[in-house]
C-alpha positions as CSV (number, residue, x, y, z in Angstrom):
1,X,56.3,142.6,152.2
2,X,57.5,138.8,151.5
3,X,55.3,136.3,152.7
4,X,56.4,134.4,155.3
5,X,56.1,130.6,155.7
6,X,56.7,127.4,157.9
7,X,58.7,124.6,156.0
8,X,59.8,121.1,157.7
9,X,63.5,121.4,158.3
10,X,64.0,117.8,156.4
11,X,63.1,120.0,153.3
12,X,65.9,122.7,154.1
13,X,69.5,122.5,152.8
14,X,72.5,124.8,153.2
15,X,73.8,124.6,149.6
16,X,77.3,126.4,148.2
17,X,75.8,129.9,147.5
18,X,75.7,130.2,151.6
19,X,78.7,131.9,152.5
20,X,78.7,131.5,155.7
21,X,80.7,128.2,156.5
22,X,81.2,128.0,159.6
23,X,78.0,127.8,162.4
24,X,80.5,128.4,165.6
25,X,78.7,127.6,169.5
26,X,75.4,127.6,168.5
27,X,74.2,126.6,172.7
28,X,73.3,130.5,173.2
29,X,71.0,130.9,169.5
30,X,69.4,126.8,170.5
31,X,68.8,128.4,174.0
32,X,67.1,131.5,172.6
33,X,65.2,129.4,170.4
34,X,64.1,127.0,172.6
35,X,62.5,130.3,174.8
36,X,61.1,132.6,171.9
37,X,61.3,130.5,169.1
38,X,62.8,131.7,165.3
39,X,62.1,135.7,165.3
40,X,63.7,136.1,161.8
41,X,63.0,133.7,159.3
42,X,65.0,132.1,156.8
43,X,65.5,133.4,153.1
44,X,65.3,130.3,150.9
45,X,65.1,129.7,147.5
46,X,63.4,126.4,145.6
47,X,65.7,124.0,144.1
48,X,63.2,120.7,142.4
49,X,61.4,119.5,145.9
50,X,63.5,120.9,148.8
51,X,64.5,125.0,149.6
52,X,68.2,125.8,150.2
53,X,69.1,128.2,152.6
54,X,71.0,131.6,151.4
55,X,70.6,133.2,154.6
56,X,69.8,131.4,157.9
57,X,72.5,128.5,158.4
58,X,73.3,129.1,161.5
59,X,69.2,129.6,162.7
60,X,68.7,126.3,160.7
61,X,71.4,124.4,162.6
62,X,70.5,125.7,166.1
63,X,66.5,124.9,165.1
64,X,67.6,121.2,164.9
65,X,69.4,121.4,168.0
66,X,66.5,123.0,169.5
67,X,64.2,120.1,168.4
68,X,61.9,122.0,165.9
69,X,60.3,120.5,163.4
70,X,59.5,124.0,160.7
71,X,61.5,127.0,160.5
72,X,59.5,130.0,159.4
73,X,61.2,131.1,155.5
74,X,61.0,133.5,153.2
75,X,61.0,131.8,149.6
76,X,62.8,133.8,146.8
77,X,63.0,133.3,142.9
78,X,67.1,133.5,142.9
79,X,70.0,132.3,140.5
80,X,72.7,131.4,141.3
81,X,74.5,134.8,141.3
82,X,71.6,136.5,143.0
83,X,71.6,133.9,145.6
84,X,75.3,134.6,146.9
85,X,75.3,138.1,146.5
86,X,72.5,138.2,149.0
87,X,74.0,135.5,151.5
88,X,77.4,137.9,151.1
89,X,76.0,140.8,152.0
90,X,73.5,139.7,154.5
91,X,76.7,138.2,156.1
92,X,78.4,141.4,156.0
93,X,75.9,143.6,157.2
94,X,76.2,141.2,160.2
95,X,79.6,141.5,160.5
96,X,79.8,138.0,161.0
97,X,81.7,136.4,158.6
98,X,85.6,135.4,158.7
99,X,87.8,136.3,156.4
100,X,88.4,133.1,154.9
101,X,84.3,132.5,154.5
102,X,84.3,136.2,152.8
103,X,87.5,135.7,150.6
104,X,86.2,132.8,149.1
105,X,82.6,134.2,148.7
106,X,84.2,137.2,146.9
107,X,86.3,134.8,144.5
108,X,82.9,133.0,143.4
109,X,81.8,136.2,142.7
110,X,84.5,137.2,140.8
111,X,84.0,134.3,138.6
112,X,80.6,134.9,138.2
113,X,80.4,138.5,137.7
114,X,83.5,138.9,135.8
115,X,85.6,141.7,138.0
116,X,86.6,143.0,141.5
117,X,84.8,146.0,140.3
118,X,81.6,144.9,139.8
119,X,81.9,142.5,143.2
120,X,82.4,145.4,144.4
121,X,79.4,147.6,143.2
122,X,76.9,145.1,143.6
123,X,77.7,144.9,147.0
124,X,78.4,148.2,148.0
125,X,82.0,147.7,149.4
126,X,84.7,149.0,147.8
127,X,87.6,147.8,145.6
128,X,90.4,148.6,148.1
129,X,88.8,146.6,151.2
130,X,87.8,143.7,149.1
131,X,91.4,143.0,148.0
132,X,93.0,143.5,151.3
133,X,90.7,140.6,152.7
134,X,91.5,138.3,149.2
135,X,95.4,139.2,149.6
136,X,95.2,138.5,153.1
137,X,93.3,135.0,152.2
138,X,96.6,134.9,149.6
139,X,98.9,135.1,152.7
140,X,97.2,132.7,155.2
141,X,97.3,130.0,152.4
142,X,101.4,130.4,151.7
143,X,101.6,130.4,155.4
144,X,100.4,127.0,155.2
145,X,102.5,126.0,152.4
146,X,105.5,127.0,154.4
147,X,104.3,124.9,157.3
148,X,101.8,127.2,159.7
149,X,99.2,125.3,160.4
150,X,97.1,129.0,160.4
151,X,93.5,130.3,160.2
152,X,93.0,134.5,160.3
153,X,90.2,135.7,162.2
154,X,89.0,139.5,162.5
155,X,89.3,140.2,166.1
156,X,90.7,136.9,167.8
157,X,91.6,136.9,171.6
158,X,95.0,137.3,173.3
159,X,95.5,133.6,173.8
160,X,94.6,132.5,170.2
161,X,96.9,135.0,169.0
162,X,99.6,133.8,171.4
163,X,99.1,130.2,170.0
164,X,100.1,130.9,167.3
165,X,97.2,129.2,165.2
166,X,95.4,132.3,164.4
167,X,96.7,135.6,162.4
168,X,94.7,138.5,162.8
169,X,93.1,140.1,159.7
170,X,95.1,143.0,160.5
171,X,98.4,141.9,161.0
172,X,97.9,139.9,157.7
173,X,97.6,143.1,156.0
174,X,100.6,144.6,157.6
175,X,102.5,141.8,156.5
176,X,101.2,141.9,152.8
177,X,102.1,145.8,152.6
178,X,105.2,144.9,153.5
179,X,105.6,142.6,150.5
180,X,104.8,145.3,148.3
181,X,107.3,147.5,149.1
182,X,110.4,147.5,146.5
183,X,113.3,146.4,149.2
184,X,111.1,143.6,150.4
185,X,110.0,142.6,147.0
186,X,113.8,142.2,145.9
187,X,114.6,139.5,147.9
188,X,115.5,136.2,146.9
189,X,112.0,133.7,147.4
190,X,113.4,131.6,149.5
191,X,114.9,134.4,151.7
192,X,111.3,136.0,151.5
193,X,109.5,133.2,152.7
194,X,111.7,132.8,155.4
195,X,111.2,136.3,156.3
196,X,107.2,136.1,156.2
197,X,106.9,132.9,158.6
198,X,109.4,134.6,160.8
199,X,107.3,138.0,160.7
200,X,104.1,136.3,161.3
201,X,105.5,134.4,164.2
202,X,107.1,138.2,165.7
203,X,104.3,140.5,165.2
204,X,101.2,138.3,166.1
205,X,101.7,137.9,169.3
206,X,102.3,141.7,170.1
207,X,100.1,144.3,170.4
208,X,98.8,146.4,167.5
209,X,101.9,149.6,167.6
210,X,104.3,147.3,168.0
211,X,103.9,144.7,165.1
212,X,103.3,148.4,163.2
213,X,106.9,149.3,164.6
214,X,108.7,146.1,163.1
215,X,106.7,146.4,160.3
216,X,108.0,149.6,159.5
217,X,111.1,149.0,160.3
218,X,111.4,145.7,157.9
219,X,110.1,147.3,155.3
220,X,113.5,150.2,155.8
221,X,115.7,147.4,156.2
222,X,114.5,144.2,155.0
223,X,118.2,142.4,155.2
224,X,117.8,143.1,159.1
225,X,117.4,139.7,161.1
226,X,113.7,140.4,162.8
227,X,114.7,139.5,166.1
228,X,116.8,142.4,165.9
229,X,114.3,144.4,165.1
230,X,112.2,143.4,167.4
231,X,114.5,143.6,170.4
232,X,114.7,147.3,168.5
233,X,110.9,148.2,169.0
234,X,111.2,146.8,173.0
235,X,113.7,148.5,173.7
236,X,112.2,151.6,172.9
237,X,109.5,151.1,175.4
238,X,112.2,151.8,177.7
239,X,113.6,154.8,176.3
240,X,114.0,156.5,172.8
241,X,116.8,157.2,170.4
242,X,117.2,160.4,168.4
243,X,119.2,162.0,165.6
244,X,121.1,165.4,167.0
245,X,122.7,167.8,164.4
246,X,125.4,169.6,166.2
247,X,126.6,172.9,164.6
248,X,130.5,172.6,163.5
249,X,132.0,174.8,166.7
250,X,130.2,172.7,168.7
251,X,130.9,169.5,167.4
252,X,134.6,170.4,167.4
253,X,134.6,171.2,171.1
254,X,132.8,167.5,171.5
255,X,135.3,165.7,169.6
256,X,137.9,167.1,171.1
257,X,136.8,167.0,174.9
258,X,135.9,162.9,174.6
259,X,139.4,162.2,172.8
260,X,140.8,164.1,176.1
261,X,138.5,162.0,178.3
262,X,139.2,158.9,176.5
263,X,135.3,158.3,176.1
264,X,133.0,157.9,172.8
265,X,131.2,160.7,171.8
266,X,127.8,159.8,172.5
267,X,128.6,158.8,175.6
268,X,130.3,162.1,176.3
269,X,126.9,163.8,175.1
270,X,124.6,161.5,177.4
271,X,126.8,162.4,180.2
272,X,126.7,165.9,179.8
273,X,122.8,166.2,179.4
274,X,122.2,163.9,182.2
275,X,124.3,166.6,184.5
276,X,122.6,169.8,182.9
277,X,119.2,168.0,183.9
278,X,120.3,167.0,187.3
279,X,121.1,170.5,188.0
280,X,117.9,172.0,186.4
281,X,116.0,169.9,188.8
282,X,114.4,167.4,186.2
283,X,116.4,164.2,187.0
């Protein structure tokens, strides 16, 4: 087992090979700390006199708020490559970690190991999920470009999504998808971008099936204005729309009764089902 041991905090530092960026409310960790004290310790690794941290910011930051004076570490022999891998997938394990922090972990990885693929193996994630969250990193920075002031989060609440300041990691893949597809793709940039500020501010508000719904249904008609889509996918909620093939006789004998009745077709058709209903008793 590593040895474990108690090092002033005026000797710790949280140096770029931490991942994790951002420390969030640290009153309930202080408080817990405070009570029971620090019941994991640190991983650190020397750097000339002092010991940056590679996993542990966030116990190091609510330690100071706490008033301690040592922090029980673990010290580790790590470069610089070993020392973000193991912040990165410490981090992950955790599930703590927003997309931002992780997109930005994998692309100093990347750098330093040469490939998605080998990010990817010496983690033990796979290709597929580490590109959605770098392409979804992609988006949220040209969302800024185009003016969004916009961070994406994994889960965020109803009322950050409804602000507008926040894009859920999943609707940012939805909305990348979308850009792959050939109809979407083929539209003048300017046009595009227009499309993708619009999209984010449709779908982000709106629960998960129907942001899927307008995605879809972009993606099918990408000219479309997305409020019309959108006042599509409602709509549905309060009924539904089908296509009917009608044999020829039949069709005939449709065509012919609504230009008698002075009455579109469809209509004819809605009017006759809702009476064959009323009379069987459902409506």
């Amino acid at each position: 087992m590593d040895e474990v041991v108690e090092i002033e905090l005026e000797k710790l530092f949280v140096g770029e090979c931490n991942v994790r960026k951002e420390k969030g409310d640290l009153t309930e960790l202080s408080n817990s700390i405070k009570e029971k004290g620090i019941l994991e310790p640190l991983v650190v690794r020397p750097i000339g006199e002092k010991y940056e941290v590679i996993v542990g910011s966030r116990r190091l930051e609510a330690a100071k708020i706490a008033g301690l004076q040592k922090v029980p570490v673990i010290i580790k022999q790590m470069d610089d490559k070993e020392a973000m891998v193991t912040s990165l997938i410490e981090n992950i394990q955790r599930e703590n970690l927003q997309p931002e922090e992780e997109a930005a972990a994998y692309q100093k990885l990347i750098k330093i190991l040469g490939s998605i693929r080998k990010v990817a193996k010496s983690i033990g994630k796979s290709e597929a999920s580490i590109r959605e969250v770098l392409e979804a990193n992609e988006l949220v920075l040209k969302l800024r470009e185009l003016g969004l002031n916009v961070r994406a989060r994994r889960a965020p609440s109803k009322a950050e999504r409804e602000s507008l300041q926040v894009i859920p990691l999943r609707d940012a893949r939805m909305i990348v998808e979308a850009l792959k597809s050939k109809k979407v793709a083929a539209l003048p940039e300017e046009e595009k971008n227009k499309k993708i500020v619009e999209l984010f501010k449709t779908i982000v508000p709106l629960p998960e099936h129907k942001a899927m719904e307008i995605i879809k249904k972009f993606k099918r008609n990408p000219d479309k204005s997305i409020d019309a889509i959108k006042q599509e996918v409602l709509s549905m909620e309060k009924g539904f729309s089908m296509l009917i093939y009608f044999d020829p006789k039949l069709a005939s004998a449709i065509s012919k009764a609504a230009e008698e009745k002075n009455i579109e077709q469809k209509k004819l058709v809605i009017e006759i089902l809702k009476n064959w209903l009323k009379e069987s008793n459902y409506l």
